[in-house]
N, C-alpha and C positions, 0 to 999 in steps of 0.2 A: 233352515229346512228347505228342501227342493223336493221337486215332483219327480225324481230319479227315484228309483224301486234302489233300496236298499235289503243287506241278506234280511232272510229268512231265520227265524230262531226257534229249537226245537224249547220243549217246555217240558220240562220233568215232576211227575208227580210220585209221593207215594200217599200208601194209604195214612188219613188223618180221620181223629177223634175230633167229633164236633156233638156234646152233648143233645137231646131234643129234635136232631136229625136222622135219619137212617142211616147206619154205618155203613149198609152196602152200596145204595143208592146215591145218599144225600138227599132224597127230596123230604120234602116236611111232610108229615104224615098227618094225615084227616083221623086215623083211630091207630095212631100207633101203637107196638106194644114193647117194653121194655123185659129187658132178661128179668125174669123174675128171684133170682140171686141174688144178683148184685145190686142188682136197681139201676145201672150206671149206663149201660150199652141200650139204646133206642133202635128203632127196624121199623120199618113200614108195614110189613105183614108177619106172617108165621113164616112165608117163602123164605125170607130174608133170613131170618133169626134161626133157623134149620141151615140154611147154606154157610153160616159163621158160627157154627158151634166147634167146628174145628179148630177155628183159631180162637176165639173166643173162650174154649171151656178152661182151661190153662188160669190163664188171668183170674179168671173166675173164681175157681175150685181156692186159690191162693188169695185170693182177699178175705173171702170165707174163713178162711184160715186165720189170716193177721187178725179178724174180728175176734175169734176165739182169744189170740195173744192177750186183746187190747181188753179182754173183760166186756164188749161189750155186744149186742145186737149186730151193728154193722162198721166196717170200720171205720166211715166217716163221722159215726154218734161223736168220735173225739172232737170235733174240729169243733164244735159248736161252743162260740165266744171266744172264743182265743182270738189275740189281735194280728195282724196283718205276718211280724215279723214270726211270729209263733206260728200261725198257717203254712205259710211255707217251709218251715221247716220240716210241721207234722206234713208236707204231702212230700219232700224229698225224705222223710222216714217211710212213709208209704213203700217207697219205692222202693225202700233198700229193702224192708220186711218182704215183699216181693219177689223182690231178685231170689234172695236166699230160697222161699219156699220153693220156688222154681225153679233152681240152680241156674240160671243163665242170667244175662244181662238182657229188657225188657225191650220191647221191640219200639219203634219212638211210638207209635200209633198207642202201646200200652202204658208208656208213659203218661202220655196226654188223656188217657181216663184218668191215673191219678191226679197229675198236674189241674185239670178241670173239672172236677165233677159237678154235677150239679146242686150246688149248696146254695143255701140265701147269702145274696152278697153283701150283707151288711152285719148279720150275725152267727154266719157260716151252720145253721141249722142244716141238718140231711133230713129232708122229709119228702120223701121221691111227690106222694100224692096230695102235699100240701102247698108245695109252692108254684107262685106265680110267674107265669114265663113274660117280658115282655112282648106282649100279640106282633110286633115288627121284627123286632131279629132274632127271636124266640130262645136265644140262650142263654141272656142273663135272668138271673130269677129273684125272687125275693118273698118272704113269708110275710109278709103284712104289708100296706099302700105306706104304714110310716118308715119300710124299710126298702123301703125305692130308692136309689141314690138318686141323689138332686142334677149332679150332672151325666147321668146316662144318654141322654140325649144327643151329647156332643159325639157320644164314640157310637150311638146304634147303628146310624149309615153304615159307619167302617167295620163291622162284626157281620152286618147283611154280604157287604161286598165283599170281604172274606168268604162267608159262606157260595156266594155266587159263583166262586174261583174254582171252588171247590166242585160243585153243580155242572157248571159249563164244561169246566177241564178241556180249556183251548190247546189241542196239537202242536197249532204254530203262530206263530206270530209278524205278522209280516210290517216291516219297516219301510221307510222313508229314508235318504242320505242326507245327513247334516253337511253344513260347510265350512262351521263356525259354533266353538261351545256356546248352549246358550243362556242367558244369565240366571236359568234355572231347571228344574227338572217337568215344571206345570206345561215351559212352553214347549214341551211335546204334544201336550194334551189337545195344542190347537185343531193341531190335524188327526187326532182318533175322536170318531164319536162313541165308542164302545169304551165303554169304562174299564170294562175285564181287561181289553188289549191294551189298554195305556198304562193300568198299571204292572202288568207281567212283562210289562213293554221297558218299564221304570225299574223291573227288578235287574233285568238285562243289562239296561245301559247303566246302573247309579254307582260302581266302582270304576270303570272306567273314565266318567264324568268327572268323580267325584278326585281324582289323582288328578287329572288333565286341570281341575282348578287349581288346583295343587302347585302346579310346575312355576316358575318366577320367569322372569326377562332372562336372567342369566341363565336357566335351563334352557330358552328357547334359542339360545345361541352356539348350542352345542350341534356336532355334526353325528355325534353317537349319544345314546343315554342308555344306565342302566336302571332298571325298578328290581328293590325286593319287597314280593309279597311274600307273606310269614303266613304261616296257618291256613293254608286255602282250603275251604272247603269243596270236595270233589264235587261236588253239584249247586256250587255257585261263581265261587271265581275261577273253578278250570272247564267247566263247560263251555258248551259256544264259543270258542276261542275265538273264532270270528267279529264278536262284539268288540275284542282289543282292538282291531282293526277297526273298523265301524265309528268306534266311540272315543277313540285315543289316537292311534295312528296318524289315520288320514285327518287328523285334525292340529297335529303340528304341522311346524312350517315343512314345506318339502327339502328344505337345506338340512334337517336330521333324516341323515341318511341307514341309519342303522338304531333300529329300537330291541332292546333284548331286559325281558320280561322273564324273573327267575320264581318261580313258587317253591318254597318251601316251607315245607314240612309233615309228619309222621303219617298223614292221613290220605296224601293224596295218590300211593303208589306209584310205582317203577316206571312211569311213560317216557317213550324216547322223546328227543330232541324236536319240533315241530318249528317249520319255517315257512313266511308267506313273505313271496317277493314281488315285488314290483317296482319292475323297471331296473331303476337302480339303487332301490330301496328293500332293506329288508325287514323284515318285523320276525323275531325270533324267541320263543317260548321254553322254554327249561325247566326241568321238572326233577325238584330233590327227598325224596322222602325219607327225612330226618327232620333234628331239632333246630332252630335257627341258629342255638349257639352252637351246636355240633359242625353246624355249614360254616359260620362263620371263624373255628377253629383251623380248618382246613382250606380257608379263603380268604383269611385275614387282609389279603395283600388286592385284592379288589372293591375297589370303595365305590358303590352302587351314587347314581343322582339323587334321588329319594327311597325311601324304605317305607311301606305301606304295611300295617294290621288292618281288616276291616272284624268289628265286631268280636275283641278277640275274648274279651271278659277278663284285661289282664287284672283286675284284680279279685280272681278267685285262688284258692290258697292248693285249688284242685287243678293241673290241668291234664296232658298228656296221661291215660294210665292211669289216671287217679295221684299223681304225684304233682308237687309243685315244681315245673319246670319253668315256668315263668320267669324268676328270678333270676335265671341266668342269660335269658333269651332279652327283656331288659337292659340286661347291662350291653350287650351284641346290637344289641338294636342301637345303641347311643356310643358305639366305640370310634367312628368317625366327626369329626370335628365339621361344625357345618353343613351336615345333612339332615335335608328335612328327615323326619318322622312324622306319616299320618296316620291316625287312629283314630277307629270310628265307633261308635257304639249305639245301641238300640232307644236306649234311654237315659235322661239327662243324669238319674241315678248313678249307673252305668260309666259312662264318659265322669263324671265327677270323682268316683271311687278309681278309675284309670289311673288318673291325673295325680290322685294322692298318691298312687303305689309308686308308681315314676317317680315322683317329688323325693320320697323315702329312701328309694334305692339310686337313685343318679343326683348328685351333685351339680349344681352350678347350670340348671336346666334352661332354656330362652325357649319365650314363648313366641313362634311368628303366630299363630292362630287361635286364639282363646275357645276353649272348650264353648260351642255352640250349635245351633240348629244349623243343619248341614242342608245347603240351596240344591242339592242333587241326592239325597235321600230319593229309597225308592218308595215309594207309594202302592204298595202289594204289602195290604195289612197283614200280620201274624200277631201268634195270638202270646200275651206277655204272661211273663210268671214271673221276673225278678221283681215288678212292681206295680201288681195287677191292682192294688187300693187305688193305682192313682191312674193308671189307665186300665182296660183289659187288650188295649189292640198295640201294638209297638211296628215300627220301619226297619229295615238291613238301613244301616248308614245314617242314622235320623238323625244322629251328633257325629262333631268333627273335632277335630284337635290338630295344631299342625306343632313339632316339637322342633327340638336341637340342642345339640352342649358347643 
């Protein structure tokens, strides 16, 4: 790190569901009042709860509804004692009972009321005026002191500093220039005293980093390199393009003279061709929106230096569409002989279930990098659903895997 002003990074927010907080505000409310419906939606005053009834009544009117389906009071009465794997299920049934009554697909903000409600975490009870909030980061709850889990303690920090993220909602974020990766993602933290900006700072730089660990001797001796990322998401790895620069680029040796950086896939839309030159170097950005084995049918004859997923959940049975497209994009992903594959994923869960589906579908698999905690995870809490019993808070990148046939 150097005292050179590094760019600038714009910071995208949308609106997010944070139980016990104000949904329009975020601040913590001294007499807050809750929809009195649903029970689910919090606001700091009647101001509040009158300005979101717009968007709010929708959801609303449609839970009411599924309560009727479900036979009961409200529709979280089901959840109560059901185990972990059974929870999640009922709150992805939630959601679909949702959809339907509202013929659309749920906005993420109204996801994340079902995905989170406020339930006791230990025996999923719905009792809006009986349970107890932790007094520190006021979202996890629990209906008896014997139903506190023993280790909340370790995650409250990181549920606060989620919330904080949310509260403060920083514009920008201004950086430092690296000159050298470095042997992790913390020793950024030396130089920010603002915890907000280190870690939105961590969400910036951790794909970038997290490839650039990636690369071996023999990539570093090449004079061009290609990367395919798979699945980008449009407001994570195609944003701030800048950061590839920043956090990748300018951090190989200057003798790779040409870096070209392909995103594909379904989600990221039609963007042209984007190039940043210098000198007599280029860095150049490519944008496909299709499937990865769609791309690599019509590209077969270009064998990328490494192939990157971050976070992709390949092993859900759902992806694109609601279909399993996975299974072909897999086998694409491992059709070159001696190219890395990195995959990352949120949670050790996660990453493990990956590694199985791979093993299943690809034959004769080598491992350079065993399925483990990833030194360049970003550190900008979110909040988990595939394995909230065992955390509530998860990382972009938090696990790594490096593959090959």
């Amino acid at each position: 790190m150097t005292d050179i002003k590094g760019p600038d990074y714009k910071v995208w927010y949308r609106p997010q569901f944070l139980n016990s907080i104000c949904h329009i505000c975020k601040t913590i409310p001294d007499n807050g009042i809750t929809c009195s419906k649903c029970h689910l939606v919090t606001y700091c005053g009647i101001e509040h709860l009158e300005d979101d009834l717009d968007d709010h009544e929708e959801l609303c009117d449609a839970l009411e509804t599924v309560a009727e389906i479900l036979g009961s009071n409200h529709a979280l009465d089901k959840a109560y004692l059901l185990d972990a794997e059974q929870l999640r299920a009922f709150r992805l049934g939630l959601i679909n009972l949702c959809t339907k009554q509202m013929q659309r697909q749920l906005l993420p903000w109204e996801m994340e009321v079902c995905l989170f409600p406020p339930l006791c975490v230990t025996c999923h009870k719905f009792a809006p005026n009986l349970l107890i909030s932790c007094p520190n980061c006021i979202h996890i709850k629990w209906c008896s002191q014997q139903h506190k889990p023993k280790n909340h303690d370790k995650y409250c920090s990181q549920i606060i500093l989620f919330r904080k993220v949310l509260q403060k909602r920083l514009p920008i974020i201004k950086s430092l220039k690296l000159i050298q990766l470095p042997k992790n993602i913390d020793e950024l933290l030396k130089v920010y005293n603002d915890q907000i900006e280190f870690c939105l700072l961590s969400e910036v730089a951790t794909s970038p980093l997290s490839i650039l660990n990636t690369f071996t001797d023999n990539h570093l001796t090449n004079k061009s390199l290609i990367i395919h990322i798979i699945g980008p998401e449009p407001n994570f790895e195609t944003n701030n393009l800048t950061k590839w620069e920043a956090f990748l680029f300018d951090l190989l040796p200057i003798t790779i003279k040409h870096l070209k950086i392909d995103f594909i896939g379904p989600e990221i839309g039609p963007f042209n061709e984007r190039n940043i030159i210098k000198i007599d170097r280029k860095l150049e950005f490519n944008f496909h929106q299709m499937l990865y084995h769609e791309y690599i049918n019509n590209n077969n004859n270009i064998k990328p230096n490494i192939i990157v997923a971050l976070n992709p959940g390949l092993y859900r049975n759902e992806g694109f569409q609601g279909k399993d497209s996975w299974s072909d994009t897999i086998k694409a992903m491992f059709l070159h002989a001696n190219v890395p594959v990195l995959i990352t994923a949120y949670t050790k869960k996660e990453i493990l279930l990956d590694f199985k589906r791979i093993k299943d579908n690809i034959k004769n698999i080598k491992i350079i990098t065993e399925p483990s905690v990833n030194q360049f995870s970003s550190r900008r809490p979110l909040m988990n659903f595939v394995s909230d019993e065992v955390t509530p808070i998860v990382f972009k990148n938090a696990y790594h895997m490096v593959l090959c046939v």
